[in-house]
C-alpha positions as CSV (number, residue, x, y, z in Angstrom):
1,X,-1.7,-7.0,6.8
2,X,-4.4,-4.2,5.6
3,X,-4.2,-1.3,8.4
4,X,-7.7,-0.5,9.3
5,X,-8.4,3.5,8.7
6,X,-10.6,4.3,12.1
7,X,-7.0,2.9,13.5
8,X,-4.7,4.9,11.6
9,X,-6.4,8.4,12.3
10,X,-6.1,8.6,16.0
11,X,-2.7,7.7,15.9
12,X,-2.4,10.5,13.2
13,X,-4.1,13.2,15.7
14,X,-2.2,12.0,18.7
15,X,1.2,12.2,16.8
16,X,0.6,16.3,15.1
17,X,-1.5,17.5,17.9
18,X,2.4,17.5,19.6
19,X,3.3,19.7,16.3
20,X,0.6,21.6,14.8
21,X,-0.9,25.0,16.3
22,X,-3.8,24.6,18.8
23,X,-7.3,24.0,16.5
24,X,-4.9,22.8,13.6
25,X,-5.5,19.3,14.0
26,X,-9.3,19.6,13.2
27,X,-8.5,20.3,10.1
28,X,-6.2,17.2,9.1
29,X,-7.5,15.0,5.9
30,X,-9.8,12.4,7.6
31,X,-9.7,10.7,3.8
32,X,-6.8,10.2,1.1
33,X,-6.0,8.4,-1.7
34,X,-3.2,5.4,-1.6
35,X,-1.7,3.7,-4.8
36,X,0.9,1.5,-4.5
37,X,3.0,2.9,-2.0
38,X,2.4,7.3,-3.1
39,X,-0.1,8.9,-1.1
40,X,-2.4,11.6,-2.0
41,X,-3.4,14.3,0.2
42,X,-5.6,16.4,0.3
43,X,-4.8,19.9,2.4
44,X,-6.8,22.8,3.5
45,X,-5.4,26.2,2.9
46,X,-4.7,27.1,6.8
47,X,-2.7,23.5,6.8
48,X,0.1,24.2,3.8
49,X,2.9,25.8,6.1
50,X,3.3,23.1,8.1
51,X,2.5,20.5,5.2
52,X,5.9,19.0,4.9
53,X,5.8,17.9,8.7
54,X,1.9,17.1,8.2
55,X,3.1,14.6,5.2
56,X,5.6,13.2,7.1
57,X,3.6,11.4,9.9
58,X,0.9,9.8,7.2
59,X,4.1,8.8,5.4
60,X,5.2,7.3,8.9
61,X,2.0,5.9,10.1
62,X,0.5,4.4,6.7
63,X,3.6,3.3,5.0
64,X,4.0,5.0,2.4
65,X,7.3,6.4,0.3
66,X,6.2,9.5,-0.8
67,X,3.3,12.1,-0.1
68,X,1.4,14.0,-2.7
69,X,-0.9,17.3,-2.1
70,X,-3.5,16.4,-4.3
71,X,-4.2,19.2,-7.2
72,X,-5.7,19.8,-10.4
73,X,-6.0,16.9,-13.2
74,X,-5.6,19.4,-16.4
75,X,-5.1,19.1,-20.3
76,X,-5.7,16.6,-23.6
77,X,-4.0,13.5,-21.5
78,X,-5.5,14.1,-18.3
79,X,-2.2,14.6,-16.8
80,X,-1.5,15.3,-12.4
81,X,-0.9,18.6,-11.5
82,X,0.4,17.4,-7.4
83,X,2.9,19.1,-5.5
84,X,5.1,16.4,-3.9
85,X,5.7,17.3,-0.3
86,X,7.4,13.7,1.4
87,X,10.0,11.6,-0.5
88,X,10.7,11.7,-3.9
89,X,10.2,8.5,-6.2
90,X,6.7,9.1,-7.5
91,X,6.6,5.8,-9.5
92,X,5.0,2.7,-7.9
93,X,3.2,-0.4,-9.0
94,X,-0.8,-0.8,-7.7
95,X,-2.0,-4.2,-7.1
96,X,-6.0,-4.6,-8.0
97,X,-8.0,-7.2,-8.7
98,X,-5.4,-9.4,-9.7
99,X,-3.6,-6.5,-12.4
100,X,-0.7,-4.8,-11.5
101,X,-0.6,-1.3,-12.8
102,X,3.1,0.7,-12.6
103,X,2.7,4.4,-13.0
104,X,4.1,7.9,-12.2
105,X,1.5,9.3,-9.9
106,X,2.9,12.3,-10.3
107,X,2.3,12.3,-13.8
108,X,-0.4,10.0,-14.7
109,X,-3.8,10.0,-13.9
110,X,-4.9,6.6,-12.3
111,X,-8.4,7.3,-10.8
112,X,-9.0,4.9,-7.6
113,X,-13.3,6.4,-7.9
114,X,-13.2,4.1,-11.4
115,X,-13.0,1.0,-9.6
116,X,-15.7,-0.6,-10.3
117,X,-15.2,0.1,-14.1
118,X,-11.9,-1.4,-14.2
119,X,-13.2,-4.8,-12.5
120,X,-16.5,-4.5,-14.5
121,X,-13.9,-4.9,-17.4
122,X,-12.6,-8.0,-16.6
123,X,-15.6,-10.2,-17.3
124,X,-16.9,-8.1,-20.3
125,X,-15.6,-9.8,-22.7
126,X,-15.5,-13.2,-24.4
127,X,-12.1,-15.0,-25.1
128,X,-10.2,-14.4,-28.3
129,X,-12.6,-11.3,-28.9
130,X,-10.5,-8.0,-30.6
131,X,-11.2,-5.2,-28.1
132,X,-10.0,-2.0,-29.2
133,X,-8.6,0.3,-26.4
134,X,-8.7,4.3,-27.9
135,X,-7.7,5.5,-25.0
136,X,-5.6,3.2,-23.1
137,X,-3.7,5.1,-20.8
138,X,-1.4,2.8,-18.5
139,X,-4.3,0.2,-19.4
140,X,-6.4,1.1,-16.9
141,X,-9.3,-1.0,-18.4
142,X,-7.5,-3.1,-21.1
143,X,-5.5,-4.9,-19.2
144,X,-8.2,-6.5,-17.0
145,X,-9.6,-7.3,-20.3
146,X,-6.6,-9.3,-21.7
147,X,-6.0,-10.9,-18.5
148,X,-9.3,-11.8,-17.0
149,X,-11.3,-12.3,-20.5
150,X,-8.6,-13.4,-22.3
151,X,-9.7,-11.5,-25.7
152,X,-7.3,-10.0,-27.8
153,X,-6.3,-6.3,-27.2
154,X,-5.0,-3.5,-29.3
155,X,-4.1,-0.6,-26.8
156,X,-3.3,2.8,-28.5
157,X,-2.1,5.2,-26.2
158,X,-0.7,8.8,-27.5
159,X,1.3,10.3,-24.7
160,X,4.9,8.9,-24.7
161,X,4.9,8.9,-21.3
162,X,2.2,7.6,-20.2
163,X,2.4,4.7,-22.8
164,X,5.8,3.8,-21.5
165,X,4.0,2.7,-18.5
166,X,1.7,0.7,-20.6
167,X,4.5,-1.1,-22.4
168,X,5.7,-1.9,-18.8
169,X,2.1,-2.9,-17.7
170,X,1.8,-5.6,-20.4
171,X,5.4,-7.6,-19.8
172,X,4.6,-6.9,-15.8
173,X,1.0,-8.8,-16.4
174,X,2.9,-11.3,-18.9
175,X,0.0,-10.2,-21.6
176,X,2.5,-9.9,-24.7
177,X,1.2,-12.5,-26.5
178,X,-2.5,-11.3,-26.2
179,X,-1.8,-7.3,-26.2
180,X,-0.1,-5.3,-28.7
181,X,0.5,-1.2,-27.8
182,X,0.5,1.5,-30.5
183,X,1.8,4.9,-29.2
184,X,-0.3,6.7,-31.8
185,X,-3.2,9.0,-32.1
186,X,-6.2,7.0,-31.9
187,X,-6.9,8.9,-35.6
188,X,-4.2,7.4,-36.9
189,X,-4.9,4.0,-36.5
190,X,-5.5,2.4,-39.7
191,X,-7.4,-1.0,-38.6
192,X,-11.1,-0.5,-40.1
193,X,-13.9,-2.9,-39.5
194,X,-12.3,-5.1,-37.1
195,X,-13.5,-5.2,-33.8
196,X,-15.5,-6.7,-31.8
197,X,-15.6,-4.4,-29.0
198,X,-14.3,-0.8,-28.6
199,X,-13.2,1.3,-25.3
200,X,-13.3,4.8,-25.2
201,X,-12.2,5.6,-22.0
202,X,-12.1,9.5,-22.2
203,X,-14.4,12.6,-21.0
204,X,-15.4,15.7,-22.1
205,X,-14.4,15.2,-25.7
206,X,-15.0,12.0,-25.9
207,X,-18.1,12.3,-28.6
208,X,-15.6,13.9,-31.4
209,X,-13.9,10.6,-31.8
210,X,-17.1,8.8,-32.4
211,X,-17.1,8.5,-36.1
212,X,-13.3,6.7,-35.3
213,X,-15.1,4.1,-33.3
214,X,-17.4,3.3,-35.7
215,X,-14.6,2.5,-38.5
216,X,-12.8,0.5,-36.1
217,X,-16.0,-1.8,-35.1
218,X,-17.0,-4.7,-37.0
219,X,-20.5,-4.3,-38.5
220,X,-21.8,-5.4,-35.0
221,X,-19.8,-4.5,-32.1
222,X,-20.5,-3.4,-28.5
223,X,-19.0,0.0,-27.9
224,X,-18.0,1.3,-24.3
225,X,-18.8,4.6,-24.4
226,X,-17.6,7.0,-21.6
227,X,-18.5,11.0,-21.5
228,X,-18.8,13.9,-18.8
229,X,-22.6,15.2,-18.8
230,X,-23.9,18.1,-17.3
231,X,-27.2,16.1,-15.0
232,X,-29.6,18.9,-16.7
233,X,-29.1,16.8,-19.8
234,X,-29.2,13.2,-18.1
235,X,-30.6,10.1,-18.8
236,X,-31.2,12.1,-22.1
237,X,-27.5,12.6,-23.1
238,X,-25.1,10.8,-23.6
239,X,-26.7,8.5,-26.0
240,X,-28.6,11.1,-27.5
241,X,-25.5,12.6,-29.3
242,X,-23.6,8.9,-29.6
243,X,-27.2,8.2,-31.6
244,X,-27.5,11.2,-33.7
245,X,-23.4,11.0,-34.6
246,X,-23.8,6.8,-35.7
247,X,-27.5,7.3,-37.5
248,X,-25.2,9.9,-39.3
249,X,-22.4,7.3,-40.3
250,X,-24.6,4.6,-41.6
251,X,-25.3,2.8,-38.0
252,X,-28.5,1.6,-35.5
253,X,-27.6,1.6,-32.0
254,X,-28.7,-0.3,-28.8
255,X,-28.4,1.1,-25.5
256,X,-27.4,-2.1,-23.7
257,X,-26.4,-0.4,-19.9
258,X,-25.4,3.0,-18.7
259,X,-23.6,3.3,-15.3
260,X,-22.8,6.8,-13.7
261,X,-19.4,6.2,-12.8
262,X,-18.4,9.1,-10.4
263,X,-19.2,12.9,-10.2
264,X,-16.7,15.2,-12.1
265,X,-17.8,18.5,-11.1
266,X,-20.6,20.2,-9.4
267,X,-23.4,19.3,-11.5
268,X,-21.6,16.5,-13.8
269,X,-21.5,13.1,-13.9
270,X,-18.6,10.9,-15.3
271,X,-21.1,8.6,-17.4
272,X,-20.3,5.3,-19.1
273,X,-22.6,3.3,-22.0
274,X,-22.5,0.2,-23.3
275,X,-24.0,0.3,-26.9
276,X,-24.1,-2.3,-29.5
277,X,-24.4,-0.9,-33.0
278,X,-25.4,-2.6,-36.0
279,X,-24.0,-1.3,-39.9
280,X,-27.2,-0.5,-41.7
């Protein structure tokens, strides 16, 4: 049975208003972030020295296994920077919308914000489609893909660990027959004019591997495009740039949808398009 939050948090504040310094308890995380059974926590400064014991009564209370002080996300794979302050096994398996995801919270970045992207996903495509996945990460959005659309999915993945989880992902969502994982980088893959749809599931950099999206797509192909935008440059960019780059390799582009996904930093938006382009 879900646990209803408004619930939990009383109990929470009843429980380390016994243990924490007077004024203390005002200052406990009202939200968090649960996958699987790891816990993310945010803590203020003034909270850390007593975060162990602080940790300990979520763990308790929500039932969890481990307890996470949410940090930084940092570097080319998007990689967890959290301190782990209850338990210790960091790896868990995240039931949603049907798709079971295993991962290393610790480790690897599974963003619960991109929600409704992953579910948007699984009705995107048409059945025996080839979607390329660039990016694919634990398979955040190609797995929803296989399973729900049942299209055909190559899912190339370049950290080692991280695509360990995907290899795990695919037999745990019985998707090896319509799923095949390259632990590559996405520049490396050879397939040229051959899909039907392409992810590109990345930010910040995500319009230097445009000209690679464009060899992989068929002559017409819908392209999910995601970037980080500055909202000085919005609804301008990103398909400004994801224009200019295709007109430049030979291609016409259709905006078809763009979706602000979540904010990424003061000022920026996590921004996702859906483009068809067309070979001139």
């Amino acid at each position: 049975m879900k646990r209803r939050t408004q619930l939990i948090k009383p109990r929470i504040r009843e429980i380390l208003n016994k243990k924490l310094p007077e004024g203390l308890v005002d200052l406990l995380p009202k939200h968090w972030v649960q996958i699987g059974d790891v816990l993310i926590l945010p803590l203020r400064e003034e909270l850390l020295p007593y975060k162990h014991e602080i940790a300990k009564v979520y763990a308790e209370v929500l039932g969890v296994k481990t307890v996470l002080r949410k940090g930084w996300i940092l570097g080319e794979f998007r990689e967890p920077h959290y301190e782990v302050i209850y338990g210790s096994d960091t790896v868990t398996i995240h039931k949603e919308n049907g798709i079971l995801y295993k991962l290393d919270v610790a480790r690897v970045m599974f963003s619960p914000a991109n929600v409704k992207e992953r579910v948007r996903m699984a009705s995107m495509a048409k059945p025996d489609e080839l979607v390329v996945d660039m990016f694919a990460g634990i398979g955040h959005l190609s797995l929803p893909i296989a399973k729900h659309c049942k299209a055909r999915v190559i899912a190339i993945e370049k950290n080692p660990y991280t695509f360990k989880f995907l290899v795990e992902n695919i037999e745990l969502n019985r998707l090896q027959d319509r799923m095949t994982a390259y632990n590559i980088d996405n520049r490396e893959f050879s397939g040229k004019n051959i899909a039907d749809r392409v992810l590109m599931g990345y930010v910040i950099k995500t319009h230097e591997f445009i000209p690679k999206a464009l060899e992989i797509a068929k002559d017409e192909a819908i392209i999910h495009y995601h970037n980080t935008v500055p909202e000085r440059l919005m609804p301008k960019e990103p398909f400004a740039t994801f224009e200019k780059i295709a007109r430049e390799h030979s291609y016409e582009t259709e905006l078809l949808e763009s979706r602000i996904i979540k904010r990424y930093a003061p000022g920026v938006w996590h921004v996702v398009l859906d483009v068809r382009v067309y070979k001139k």
